[in-house]
C-alpha positions in Angstrom: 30.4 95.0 106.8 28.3 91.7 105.4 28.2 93.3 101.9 26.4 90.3 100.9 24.3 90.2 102.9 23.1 93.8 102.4 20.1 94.7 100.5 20.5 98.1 99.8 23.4 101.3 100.8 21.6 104.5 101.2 24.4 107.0 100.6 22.0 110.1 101.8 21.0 110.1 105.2 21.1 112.9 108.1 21.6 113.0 111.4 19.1 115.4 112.6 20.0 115.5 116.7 22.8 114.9 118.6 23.0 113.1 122.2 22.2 116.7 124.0 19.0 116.7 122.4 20.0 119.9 120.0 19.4 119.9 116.1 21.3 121.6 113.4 18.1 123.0 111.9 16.5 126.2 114.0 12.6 125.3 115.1 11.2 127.1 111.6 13.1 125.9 109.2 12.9 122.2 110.5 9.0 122.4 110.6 8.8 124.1 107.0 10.6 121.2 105.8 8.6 118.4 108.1 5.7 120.2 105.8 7.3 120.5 102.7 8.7 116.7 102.6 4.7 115.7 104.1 7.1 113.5 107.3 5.8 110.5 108.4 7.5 108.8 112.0 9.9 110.3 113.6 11.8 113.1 112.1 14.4 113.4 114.9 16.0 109.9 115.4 19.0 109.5 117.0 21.8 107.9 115.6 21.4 104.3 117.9 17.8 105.0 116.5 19.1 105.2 113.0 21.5 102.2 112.8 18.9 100.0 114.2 15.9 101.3 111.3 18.7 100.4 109.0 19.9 97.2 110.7 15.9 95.7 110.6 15.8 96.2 107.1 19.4 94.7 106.2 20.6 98.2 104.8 23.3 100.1 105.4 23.9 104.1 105.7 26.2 106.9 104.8 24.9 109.5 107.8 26.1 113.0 108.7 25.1 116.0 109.6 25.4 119.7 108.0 27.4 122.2 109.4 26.2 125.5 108.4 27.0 127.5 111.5 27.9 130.7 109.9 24.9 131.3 107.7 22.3 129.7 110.0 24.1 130.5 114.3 23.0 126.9 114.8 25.5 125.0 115.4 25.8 121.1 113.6 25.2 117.8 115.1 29.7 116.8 116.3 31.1 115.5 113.3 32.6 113.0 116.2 29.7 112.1 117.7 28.2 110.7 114.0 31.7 108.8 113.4 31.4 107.4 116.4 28.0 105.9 116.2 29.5 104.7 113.3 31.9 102.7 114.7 29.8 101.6 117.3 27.7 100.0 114.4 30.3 99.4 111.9 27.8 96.2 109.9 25.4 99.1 109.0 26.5 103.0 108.9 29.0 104.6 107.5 30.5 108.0 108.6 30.6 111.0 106.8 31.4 114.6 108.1 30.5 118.0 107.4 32.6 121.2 107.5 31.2 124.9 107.1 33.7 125.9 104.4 34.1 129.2 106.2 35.8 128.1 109.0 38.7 128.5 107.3 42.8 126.8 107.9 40.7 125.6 111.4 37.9 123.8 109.1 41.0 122.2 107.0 42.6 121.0 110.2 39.5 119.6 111.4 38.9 117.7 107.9 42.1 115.7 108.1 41.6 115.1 111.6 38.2 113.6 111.3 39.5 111.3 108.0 42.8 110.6 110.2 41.3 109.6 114.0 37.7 108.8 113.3 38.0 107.4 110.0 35.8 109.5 108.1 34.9 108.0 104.6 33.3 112.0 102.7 31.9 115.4 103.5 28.8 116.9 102.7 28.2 120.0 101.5 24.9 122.4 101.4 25.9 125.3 99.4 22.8 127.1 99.6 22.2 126.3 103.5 26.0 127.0 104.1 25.6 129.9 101.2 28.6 129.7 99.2 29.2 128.9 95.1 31.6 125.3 95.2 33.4 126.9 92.5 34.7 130.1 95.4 38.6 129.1 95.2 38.6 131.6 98.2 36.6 129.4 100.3 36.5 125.9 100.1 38.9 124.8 97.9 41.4 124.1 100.6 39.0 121.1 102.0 38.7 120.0 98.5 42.6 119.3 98.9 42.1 117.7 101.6 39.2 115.1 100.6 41.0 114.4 97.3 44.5 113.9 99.3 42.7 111.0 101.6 40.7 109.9 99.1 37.4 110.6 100.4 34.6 111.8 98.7 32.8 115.4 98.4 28.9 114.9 98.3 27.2 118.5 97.1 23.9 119.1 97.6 22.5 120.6 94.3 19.1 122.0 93.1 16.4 123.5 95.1 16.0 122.6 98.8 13.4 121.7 100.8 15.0 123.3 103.6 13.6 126.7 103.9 10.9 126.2 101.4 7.4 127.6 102.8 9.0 130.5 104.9 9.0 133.9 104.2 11.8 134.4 101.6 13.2 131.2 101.7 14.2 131.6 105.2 17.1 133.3 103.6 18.2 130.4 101.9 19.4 131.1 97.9 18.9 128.3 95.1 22.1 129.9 93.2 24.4 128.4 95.0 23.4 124.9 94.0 23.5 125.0 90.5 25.9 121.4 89.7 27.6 123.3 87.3 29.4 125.4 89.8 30.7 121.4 90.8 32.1 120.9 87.3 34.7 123.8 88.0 35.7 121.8 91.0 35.8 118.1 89.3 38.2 120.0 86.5 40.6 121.6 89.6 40.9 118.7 91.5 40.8 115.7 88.8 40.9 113.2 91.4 38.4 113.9 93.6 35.6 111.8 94.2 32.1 113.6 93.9 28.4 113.1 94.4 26.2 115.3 93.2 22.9 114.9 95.4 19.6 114.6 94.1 17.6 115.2 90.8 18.7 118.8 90.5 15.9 120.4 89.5 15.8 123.0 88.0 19.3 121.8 86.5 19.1 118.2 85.5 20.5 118.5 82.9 23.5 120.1 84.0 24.0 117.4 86.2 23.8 114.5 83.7 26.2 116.9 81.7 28.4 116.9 84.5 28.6 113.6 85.5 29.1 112.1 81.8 31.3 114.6 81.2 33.7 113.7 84.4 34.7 110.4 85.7 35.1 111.5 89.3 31.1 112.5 89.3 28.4 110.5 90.1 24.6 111.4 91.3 22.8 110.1 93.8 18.8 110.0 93.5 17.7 111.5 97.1 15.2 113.6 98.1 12.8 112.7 95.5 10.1 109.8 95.8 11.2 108.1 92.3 7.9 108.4 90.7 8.5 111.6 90.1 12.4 111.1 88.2 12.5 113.4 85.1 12.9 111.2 82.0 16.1 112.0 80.9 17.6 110.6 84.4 16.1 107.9 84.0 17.3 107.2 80.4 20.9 108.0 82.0 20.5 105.9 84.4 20.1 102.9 82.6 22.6 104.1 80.0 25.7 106.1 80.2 25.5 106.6 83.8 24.3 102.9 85.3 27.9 102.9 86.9 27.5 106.2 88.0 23.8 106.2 89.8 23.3 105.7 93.8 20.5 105.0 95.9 20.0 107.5 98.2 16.5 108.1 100.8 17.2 111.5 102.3 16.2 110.1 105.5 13.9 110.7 108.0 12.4 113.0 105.7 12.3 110.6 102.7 12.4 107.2 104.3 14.0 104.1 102.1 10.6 102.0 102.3 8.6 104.5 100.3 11.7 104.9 97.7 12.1 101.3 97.1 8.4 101.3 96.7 8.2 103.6 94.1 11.9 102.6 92.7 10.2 99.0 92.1 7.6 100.8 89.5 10.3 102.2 88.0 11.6 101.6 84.4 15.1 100.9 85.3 16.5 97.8 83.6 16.4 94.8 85.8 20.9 94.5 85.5 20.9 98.2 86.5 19.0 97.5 89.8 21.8 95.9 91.6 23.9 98.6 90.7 22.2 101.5 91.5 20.7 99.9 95.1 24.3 98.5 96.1 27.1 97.8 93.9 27.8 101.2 92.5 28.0 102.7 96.2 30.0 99.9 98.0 32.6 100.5 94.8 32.8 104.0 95.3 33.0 103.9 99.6 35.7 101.2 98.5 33.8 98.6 100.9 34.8 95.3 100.8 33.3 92.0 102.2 34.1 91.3 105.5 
């Protein structure tokens, strides 16, 4: 990967269809969330689709998809099938993975596989979609062994979701679970694992800054959110105690990079804290090196 010659890594982005033409979303919840996110342009790209909107703008992409299978009977995007898009366009995305934690020893075995043949760099968790607390020793913390063992990194989702937002209760869907303090029990069991909390986390921001200051395996990245609309006390962090610890991320296709570098550009951030947030801080942490 030209590191040098990349403007920007967007460590948030999804894979919303595979090659068969199926989605990981049912048809409700993925049009309450085109609404709820306002969509503009395609909303189901495929991955070729993906690496060349990234490759035009001299960006690259962490991608994967969300495995939620038990709590939703719709079944993920193949793990395989993102990792190897990825290595079919190795100059501009980067594979991560995602793993329902309840599929149990056959959800660990898949983990190591994906890190050991396809090369895997994280995992991404939903805890309200997938509908479990991070902190359930009973359920995930087995994967968590495995993503601190290889050295990859856990990305949580945390704060409320625009998936399911707009349907009749939620579509089921329950905030709880994504509370980024349920992450801080994890970051003190496994000491060496490498986290991202995604998102502003509202309504817990401040847990998350907490959180992150508090352990040096967390970081946040600033998805989902156009950046106008950043609470002030992330933005303070930002360019203070956490401007090693910040990552661009889009959210994409629902939140594309154009409009958050837009709005990123208005933002107070201080002008030696740009280059870290947009690239440097995110290549360190995916342990990318010029090539």
């Amino acid at each position: 990967m030209d590191l040098d010659g990349l403007v920007a890594i967007d460590v948030h982005t999804h894979a919303e269809v595979s090659s068969k033409g199926h989605t990981s979303l049912d048809d409700d919840l993925h049009d309450a969330s085109s609404a709820y996110f306002k969509v503009e342009g395609n909303r189901k790209p495929t991955l070729e689709e993906t690496a060349a909107y990234y490759r035009e703008r001299k960006m690259a992409a962490v991608v994967f998809t969300v495995d939620a299978e038990s709590a939703t009977g719709t079944e993920p995007v193949p793990n395989e099938e993102v990792a190897e898009a990825a290595a079919a366009n190795p100059d501009v995305l980067i594979p991560f993975a995602s793993i329902d934690p309840f599929r149990g020893r056959a959800g660990v075995k898949q983990a190591r596989r994906l890190v050991e043949e396809y090369g895997v760099k994280g995992f991404k968790f939903h805890p309200s979609i997938q509908g479990f607390f991070p902190d359930d020793r009973s359920v995930a913390y087995g994967l968590y062994e495995v993503i601190e063992e290889t050295g990859t990194i856990a990305l949580f989702h945390t704060g409320q979701t625009g998936i399911g937002a707009g349907v009749p209760g939620g579509g089921g869907i329950r905030l709880k679970y994504a509370n980024p303090l349920h992450v801080d029990d994890v970051a003190a069991d496994f000491p060496h694992l490498k986290i991202i909390l995604a998102h502003p986390s509202f309504p817990w921001q401040d847990e998350a800054l907490a959180v992150a200051t508090h352990k040096p395996g967390v970081h946040i990245d600033l998805s989902g959110w156009s950046p106008k609309y950043f609470p002030p006390q992330l933005v303070q962090y930002a360019n203070t105690l956490l401007k090693d610890k910040v990552l661009f991320g889009s959210d994409f296709p629902v939140l594309t990079p154009d409009r958050w570098l837009a709005d990123f550009a208005k933002l107070s951030i201080k002008e030696e804290v740009r280059p870290k947030i947009l690239k440097e801080n995110a290549a360190r942490l995916l342990g990318l090196t010029q090539a």
